[in-house]
C-alpha positions as CSV (number, residue, x, y, z in Angstrom):
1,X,6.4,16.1,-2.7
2,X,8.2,16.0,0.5
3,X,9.2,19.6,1.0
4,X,7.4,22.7,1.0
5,X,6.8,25.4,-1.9
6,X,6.2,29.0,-1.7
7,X,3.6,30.9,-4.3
8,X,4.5,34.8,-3.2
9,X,1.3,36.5,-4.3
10,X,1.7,39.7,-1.7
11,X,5.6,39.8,-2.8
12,X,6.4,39.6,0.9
13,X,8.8,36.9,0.9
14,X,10.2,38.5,-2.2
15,X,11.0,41.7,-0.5
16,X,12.4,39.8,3.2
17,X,14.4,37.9,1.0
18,X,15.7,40.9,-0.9
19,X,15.3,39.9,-4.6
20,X,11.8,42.1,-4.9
21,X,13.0,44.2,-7.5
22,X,9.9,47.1,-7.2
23,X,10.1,49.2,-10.0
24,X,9.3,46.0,-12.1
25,X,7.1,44.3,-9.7
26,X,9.1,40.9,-10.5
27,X,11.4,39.5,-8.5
28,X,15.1,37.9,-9.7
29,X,15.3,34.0,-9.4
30,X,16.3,33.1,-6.3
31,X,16.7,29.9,-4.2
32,X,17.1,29.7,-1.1
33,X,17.9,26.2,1.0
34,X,16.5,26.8,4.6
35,X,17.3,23.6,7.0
36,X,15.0,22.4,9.2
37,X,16.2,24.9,11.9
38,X,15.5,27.4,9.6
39,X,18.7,28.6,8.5
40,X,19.6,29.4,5.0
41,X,22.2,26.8,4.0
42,X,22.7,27.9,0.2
43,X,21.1,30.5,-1.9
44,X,21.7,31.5,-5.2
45,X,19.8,34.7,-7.2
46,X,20.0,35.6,-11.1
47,X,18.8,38.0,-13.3
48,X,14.8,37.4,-14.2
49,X,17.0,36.4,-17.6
50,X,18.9,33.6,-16.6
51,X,17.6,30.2,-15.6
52,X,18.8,27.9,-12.5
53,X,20.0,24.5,-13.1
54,X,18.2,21.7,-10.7
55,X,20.8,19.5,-11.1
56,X,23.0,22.0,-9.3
57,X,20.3,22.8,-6.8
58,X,19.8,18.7,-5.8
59,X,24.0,18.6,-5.8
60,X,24.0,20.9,-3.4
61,X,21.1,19.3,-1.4
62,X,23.0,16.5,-1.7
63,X,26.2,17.9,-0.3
64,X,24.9,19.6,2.8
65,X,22.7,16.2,3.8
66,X,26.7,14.8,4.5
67,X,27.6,17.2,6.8
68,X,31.5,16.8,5.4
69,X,33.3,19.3,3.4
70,X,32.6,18.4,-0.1
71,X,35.0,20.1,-3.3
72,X,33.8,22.4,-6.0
73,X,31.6,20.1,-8.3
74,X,31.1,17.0,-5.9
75,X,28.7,14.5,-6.9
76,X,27.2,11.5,-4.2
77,X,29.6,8.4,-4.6
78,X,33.0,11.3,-4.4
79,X,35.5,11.8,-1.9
80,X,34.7,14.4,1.0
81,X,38.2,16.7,1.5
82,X,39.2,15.4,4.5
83,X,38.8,17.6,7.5
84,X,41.8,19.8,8.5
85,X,43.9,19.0,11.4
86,X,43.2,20.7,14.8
87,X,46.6,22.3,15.6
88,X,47.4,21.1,19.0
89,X,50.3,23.0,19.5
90,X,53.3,21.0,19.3
């Protein structure tokens, strides 16, 4: 694998991330896309009974590796919306 995984034994990163849910000891699923910078990009957090779709998780990859405004359900190969006019004024 190029990119890094997490195993949260402690529950740390659970609880900085906020998802800890304590009276359970679980945490909700959460993903969190954290650029090399380390800001978080995209994150998305169900209920411990719902699952998260990879697919949706490597579109979204996909999407922020173009740097251009993508639409709702974009796939690589699509259209970007193209960027909105500066208003200069005139």
């Amino acid at each position: 694998m190029n990119y890094p995984l997490l195993a949260d034994f402690t529950k740390q990163v659970s609880m900085d991330y906020g998802v800890l849910l304590e009276r359970l000891g679980a945490a909700l699923r959460g993903t969190f896309i954290i650029d090399p910078d380390g800001l978080i990009r995209a994150y998305s957090v169900q209920d411990l009974t719902v699952g998260r779709s990879v697919d949706e998780i490597l579109r979204l990859l996909s999407a922020l590796k173009t740097g251009e405004l993508t639409p709702v359900g974009w796939r690589p190969g699509e259209p970007f919306i193209p960027p909105i006019p500066k208003n200069t004024g005139k």
